[in-house]
C-alpha positions, 0 to 999 in steps of 0.5 A: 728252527735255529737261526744261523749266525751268519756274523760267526765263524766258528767254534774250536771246541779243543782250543776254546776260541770262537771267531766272529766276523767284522759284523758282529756288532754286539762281539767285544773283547775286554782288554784291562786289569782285574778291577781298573776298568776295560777298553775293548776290541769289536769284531771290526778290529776297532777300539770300543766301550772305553769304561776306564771312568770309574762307572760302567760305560758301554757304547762310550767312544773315545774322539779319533780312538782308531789307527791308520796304515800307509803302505807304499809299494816301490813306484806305486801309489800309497794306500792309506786307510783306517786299520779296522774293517769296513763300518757296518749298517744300518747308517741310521743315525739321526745325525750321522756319525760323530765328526771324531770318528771320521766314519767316511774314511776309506777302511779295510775290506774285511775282518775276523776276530778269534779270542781266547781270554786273556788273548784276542787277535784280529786278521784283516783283508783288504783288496787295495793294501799290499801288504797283510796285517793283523793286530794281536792284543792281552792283558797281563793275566797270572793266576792266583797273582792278583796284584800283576792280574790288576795292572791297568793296562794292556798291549797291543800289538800290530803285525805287518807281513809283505806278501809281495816281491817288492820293497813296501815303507809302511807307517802305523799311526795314532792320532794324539788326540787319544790323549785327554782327559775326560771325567777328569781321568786322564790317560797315558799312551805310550807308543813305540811308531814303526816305519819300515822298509819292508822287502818281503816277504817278511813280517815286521812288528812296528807298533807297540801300546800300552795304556794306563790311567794317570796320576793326576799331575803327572805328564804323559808320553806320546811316544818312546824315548829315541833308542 
């Protein structure tokens, strides 16, 4: 007798993507050149197995490795909460959560992941924000190029839709502390920060990603220069 997967979408056969709820617990979705080390993307939306340590490193998280979004509609009230859907049981740990991943923050509802290497996106749900985002994410893939196919880096991509009638500000935000140097590797982040008034319906593209590993000396930057 099969089991159902109750955690899976489905499976397009024409496009070859398969899609996964935010309960997939065992889904990730590497993001990384060929050969420099991966960090991947759950079915939660979040930010997973950071192997850029020149060892394997599954189930290694980064201290507040997560993003927020505050969305205020004119005359109400703003929601904030941490972009990924909503953490899953069993709540089993002997301890609890780590204190940096800040797990009793309030999150979105619910997700879905699609993927279709070298591309993966994730729709998100939520009853409280009124506005829709999703997050869109590739590494540079070139066949028979392997020099642009090995670029340690990907971009990530949010995308925030207002759905409503009425004017929404909304802030995409990352915690620095992203930036740190962990087995003496250390890690760039360079972010281009969105805040927009938003008079929907429309769609604005406010946060841009990219991370690299470091030279060792070299600075790095939490943000774009000033356009």
């Amino acid at each position: 007798m099969e089991t159902q997967n109750i955690d899976r979408v489905d499976f397009d056969e024409s496009r070859r993507v398969r899609r996964f709820k935010g309960g997939a617990q065992a889904v990730a979705f590497p993001l990384g050149g060929i050969g420099t080390g991966n960090v991947s993307v759950g079915a939660r939306g979040e930010l997973r197995d950071w192997e850029i340590f020149n060892r394997p490193a599954k189930g290694n998280h980064m201290p507040y490795g997560f993003f927020a979004i505050r969305a205020q509609q004119e005359g109400r009230k703003a929601v904030t909460k941490v972009l990924e859907s909503k953490i899953n049981p069993p709540h089993t740990g002997a301890t609890g959560y780590p204190a940096v991943d800040l797990a009793g923050l309030p999150r979105l509802d619910s997700s879905i992941l699609e993927g279709k290497y070298p591309f993966v996106s994730v729709e998100f749900e939520d009853s409280q924000l009124p506005v829709k985002v999703s997050m869109e994410a590739f590494t540079p893939l070139i066949p028979l190029n392997s020099d642009d196919s090995g670029i340690p880096g990907a971009v990530i991509r949010y995308r925030v839709k207002n759905t409503s009638t009425s004017a929404t500000t909304v802030s995409i935000l990352k915690p620095p502390s992203l930036i740190t140097r962990m087995s003496n590797t250390p890690l760039s982040l360079m972010m281009k920060r969105g805040w927009s008034s938003v008079p929907g319906p429309r769609a604005v593209d406010p946060v841009y990603l990219l991370f690299m590993p470091m030279k060792f000396g070299q600075e790095w930057n939490t943000r774009w220069p000033p356009i």
